[in-house]
N, C-alpha and C positions, 0 to 999 in steps of 0.2 A: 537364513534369509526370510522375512517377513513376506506372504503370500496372502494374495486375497483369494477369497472373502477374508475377512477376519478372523477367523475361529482360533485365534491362538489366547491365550492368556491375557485377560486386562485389568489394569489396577486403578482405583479414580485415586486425585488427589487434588491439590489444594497448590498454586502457585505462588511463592517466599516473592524470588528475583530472578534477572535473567541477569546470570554470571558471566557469560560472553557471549558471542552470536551463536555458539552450539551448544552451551552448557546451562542448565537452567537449576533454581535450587526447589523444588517442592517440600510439602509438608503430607505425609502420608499416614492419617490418624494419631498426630501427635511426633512423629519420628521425623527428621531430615533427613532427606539423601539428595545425593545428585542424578542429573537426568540427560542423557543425548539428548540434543534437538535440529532434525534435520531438515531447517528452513532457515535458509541468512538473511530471511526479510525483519525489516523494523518491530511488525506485527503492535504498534504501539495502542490500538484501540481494541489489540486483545489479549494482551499480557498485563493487564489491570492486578495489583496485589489479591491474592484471594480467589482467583479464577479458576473456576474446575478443568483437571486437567484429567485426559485418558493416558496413562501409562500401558506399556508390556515391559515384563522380565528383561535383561538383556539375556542372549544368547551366550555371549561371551563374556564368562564372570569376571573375565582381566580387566575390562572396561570400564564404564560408568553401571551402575548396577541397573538402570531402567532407560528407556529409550520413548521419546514423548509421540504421541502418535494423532492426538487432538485436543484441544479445548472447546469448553463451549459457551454459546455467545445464545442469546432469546433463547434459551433451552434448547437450540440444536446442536450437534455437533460439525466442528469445523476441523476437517483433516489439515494436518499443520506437515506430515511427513512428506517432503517433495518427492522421493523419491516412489513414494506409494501411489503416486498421481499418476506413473505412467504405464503401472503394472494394472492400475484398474481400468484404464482407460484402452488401454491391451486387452482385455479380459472383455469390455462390452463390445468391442467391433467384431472380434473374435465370433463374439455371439449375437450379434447383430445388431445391438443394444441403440445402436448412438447413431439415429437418420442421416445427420452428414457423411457418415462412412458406409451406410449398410451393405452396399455394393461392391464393397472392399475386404479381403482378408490383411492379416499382419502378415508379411512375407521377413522384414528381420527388423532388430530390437539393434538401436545406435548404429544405423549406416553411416556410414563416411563419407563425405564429398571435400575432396583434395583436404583440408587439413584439420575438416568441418565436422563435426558430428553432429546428426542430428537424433531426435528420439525414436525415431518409427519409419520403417518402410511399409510402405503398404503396396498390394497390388491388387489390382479389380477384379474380380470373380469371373466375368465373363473376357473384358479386353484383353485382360494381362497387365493394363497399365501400370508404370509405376507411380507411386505419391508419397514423397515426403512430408513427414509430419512432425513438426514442430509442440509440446506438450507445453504449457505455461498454469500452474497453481495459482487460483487467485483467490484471498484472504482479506482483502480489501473491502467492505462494503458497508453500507447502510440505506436502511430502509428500501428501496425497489430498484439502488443502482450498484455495480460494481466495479473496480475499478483496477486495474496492472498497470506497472508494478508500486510497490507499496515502497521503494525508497530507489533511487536513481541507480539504471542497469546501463552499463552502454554495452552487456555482452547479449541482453535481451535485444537491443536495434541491431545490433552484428548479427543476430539470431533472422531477423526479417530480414539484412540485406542480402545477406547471401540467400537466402529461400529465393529472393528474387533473382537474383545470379544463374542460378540454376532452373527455375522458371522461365527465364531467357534463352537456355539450351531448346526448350521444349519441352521439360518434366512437367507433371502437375508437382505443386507445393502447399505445404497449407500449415497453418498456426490456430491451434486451437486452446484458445483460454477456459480454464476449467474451473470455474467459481461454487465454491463450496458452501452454497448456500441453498438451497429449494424455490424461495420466497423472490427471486431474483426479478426484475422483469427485464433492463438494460444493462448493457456494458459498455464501458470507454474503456482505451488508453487514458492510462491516470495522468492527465496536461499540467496538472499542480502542480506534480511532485518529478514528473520527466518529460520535458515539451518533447525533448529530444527523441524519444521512442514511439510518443503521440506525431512529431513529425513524421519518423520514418516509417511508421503503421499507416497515415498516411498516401507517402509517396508510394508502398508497396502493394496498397489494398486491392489496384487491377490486376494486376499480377501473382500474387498470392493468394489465396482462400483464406480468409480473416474468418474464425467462428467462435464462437463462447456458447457454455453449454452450463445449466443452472443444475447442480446433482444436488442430491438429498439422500443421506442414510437412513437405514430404519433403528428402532427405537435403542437396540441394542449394539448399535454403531459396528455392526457385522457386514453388512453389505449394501450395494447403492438401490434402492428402490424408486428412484424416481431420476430422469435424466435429459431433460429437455432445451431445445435450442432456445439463445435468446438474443435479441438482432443489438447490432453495433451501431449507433447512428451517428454513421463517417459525416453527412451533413451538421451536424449540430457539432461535431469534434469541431470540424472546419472553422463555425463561424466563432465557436469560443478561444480556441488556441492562439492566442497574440500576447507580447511580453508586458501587459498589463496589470496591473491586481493590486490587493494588500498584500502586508506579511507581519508574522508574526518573528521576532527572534528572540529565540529561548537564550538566555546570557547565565552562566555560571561563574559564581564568585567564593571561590573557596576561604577565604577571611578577608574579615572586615578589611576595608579604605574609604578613605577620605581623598573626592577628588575636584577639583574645581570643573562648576559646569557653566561655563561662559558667564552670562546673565544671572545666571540662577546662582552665581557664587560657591562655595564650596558644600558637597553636600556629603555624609557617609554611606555607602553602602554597605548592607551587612552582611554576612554571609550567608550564605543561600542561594537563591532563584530569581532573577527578570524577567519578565516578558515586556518587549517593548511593539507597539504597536503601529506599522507606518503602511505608506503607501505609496506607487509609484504609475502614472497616469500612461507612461513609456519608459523602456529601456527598465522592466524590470529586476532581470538577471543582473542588469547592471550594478543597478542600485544595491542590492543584495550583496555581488560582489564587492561591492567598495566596501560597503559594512564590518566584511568579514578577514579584510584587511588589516594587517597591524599600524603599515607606517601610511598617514594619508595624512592633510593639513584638515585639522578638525574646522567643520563648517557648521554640524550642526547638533542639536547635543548627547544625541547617543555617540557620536563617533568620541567622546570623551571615556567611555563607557565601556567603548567596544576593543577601545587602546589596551585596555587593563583587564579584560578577560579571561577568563581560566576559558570559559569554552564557549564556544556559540554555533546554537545549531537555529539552524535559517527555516519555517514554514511560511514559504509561499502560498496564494491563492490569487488565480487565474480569473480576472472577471474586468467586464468594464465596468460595472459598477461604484461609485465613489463608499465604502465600508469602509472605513480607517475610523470613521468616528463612533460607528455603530459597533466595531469591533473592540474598541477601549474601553467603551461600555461598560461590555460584556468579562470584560476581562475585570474590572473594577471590579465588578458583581462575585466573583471568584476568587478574587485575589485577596492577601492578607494586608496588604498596605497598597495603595499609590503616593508615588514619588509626583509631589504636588508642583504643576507648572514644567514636566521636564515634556519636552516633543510637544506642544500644545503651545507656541505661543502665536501660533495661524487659527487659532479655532475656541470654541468656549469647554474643550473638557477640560475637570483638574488635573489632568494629564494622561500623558501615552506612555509612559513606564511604570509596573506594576511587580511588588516584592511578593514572594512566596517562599516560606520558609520551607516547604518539602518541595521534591521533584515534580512539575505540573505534569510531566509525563506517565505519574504516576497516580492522580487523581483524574475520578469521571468526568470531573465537572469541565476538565481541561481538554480532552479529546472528546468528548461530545461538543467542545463547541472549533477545533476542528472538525471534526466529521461534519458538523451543521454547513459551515462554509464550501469546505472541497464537493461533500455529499449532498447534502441535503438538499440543498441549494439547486445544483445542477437538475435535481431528480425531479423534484419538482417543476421546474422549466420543462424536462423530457415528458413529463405529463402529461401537461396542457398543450405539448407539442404533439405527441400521438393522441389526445382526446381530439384535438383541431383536426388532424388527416383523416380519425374515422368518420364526423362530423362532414367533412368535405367528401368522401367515397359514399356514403349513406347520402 
């Protein structure tokens, strides 16, 4: 079993692909091996080709020979091991480390509640109380905001309703987001990517203890040296979370077709990559969902597009803001071809579908201008919103 501090064995290396949600392929001074990886998030702004990664040995030579335990993103390191999230975070209250708990010892590791597990019981030093404690990794971030979960949980909102279930006996409860970054200043529920858990974080926030705490390892990514609370602003969730937005759909097309698009007559697709760029004023999820439909009466011209799919994976972004146009742009800007006239006959760009012959997944240019949208965006707004409150209490 892997114990913190660190002080076990670590190897750097060099990230190939991610072979399935636990299996990854590194490159270690020229050599391939395979790698555990013990986080089933997307992690798509930090498994870029070529990404420095922290290995250890495995223990158990039957298995994969190495087990991934962080990468790193502005030269720090980001713990990617979930299950180390709750062994450190046991280890600071333990020692007093972590201001929302200090008054609290660990009393047992996975308590039960009827059918429930949770991560941490705690009890108060002095009352005796009890308090459940909920652990959640977050790996999501850019520049001063962070953001859980990083791909749709509905066992993450099961996770907060029952806190509150149990909060409702009279326990104290509590969820604490654990962002793996130092540099941090704010945290949401990621609304983009799960309204549904931004809802139910929400409905539970009186009732549960909602905290996120900004950690930072020291240089030799052996132990946490820096560990600070950093506030959730449930008002600013509030007023942005509505089924509004753009979106992006990633379309994969595994060999060429030629397909008639309404207007625009027949056109080929070649194999590779789309990004089509739209937007829905209401009824977002809706909209998304029809898209990703097979049988529907084609109305407009991606649903031509969408019919013949090898795959389509949907990014949403939550905003009132009219971007649709702003965001074709950008995509134009990046992209290896636009599909001239196709989603665009409401507006003046040469269009809202855009060819990319590699996986945009796997180029910067393509998740930096997600992160710009979901991240950027928001954080800045959060800004000029705590710059305004200190300006109003001064």
């Amino acid at each position: 079993m892997l114990n913190y501090p660190f002080t076990f064995p670590k190897t750097r290396a060099r990230l190939v692909k991610r072979v399935n949600r636990f299996v990854v392929e590194v490159d270690i001074e020229g050599r391939r091996e395979k790698a555990y990886l013990a986080n089933p998030g997307r992690l798509w702004e930090l498994f870029l080709p070529g990404t420095e990664l922290v290995l250890t040995p495995a223990r158990d030579t039957g298995k994969l020979p190495y087990t991934v335990l962080a990468c790193y993103k502005d030269d720090l390191p980001v713990l990617l091991h979930t299950h180390l999230t709750n062994r450190i975070i046991r280890y600071l209250i333990e020692k007093s480390f972590l201001l929302p708990y200090e008054n609290y010892r660990v009393k047992k590791a996975e308590p039960a509640y009827r059918r429930h597990r949770f991560d941490l019981l705690l009890e108060h030093c002095r009352s005796g109380e009890e308090y459940y404690l909920e652990i959640k990794s977050c790996t999501l971030f850019n520049g001063r905001l962070a953001m859980f979960p990083d791909a749709v949980t509905t066992r993450g909102a099961n996770h907060l309703y029952r806190l509150k279930e149990l909060s409702d006996t009279g326990v104290q409860t509590g969820c604490l987001f654990v962002v793996m970054n130092p540099r941090i200043s704010y945290f949401l529920p990621a609304y983009h990517i799960d309204p549904d858990f931004a809802r139910a974080s929400l409905a539970v926030k009186d009732d549960v203890q909602l905290k996120a705490v900004a950690v930072g390892f020291d240089k030799n990514f052996t132990e946490i040296e820096s560990a600070g609370e950093i506030p959730i602003p449930f008002n600013f969730l509030s007023g942005e979370l509505a089924d509004r937005g753009v979106y992006m759909l990633l379309i994969k097309i595994y060999q060429a077709i030629t397909l008639p698009i309404g207007s625009l007559g027949e056109i080929c697709f070649n194999e590779g990559y789309y990004v089509y760029a739209g937007s829905a004023r209401s009824g977002l999820s809706k909209r998304i969902n029809r898209h990703m439909r097979k049988n529907k009466v084609q109305r407009w011209h991606i649903d031509y597009l969408t019919a013949e799919a090898s795959k389509i994976i949907p990014v949403p972004v939550i905003t009132a803001e009219n971007l649709e146009c702003q965001m074709a742009g950008r995509l134009q800007e990046i992209a290896d071809r636009t599909v001239t006239g196709f989603g665009s006959s409401d507006c003046r760009c040469p269009g809202h579908l855009f060819y990319f012959a590699e996986n945009p997944l796997t180029l910067d240019h393509f998740i930096d201008l997600i992160q710009d949208y979901r991240l950027r965006i928001p954080a800045e707004k959060l800004a000029r919103l705590f710059a305004l409150q200190q300006d109003i209490n001064i």
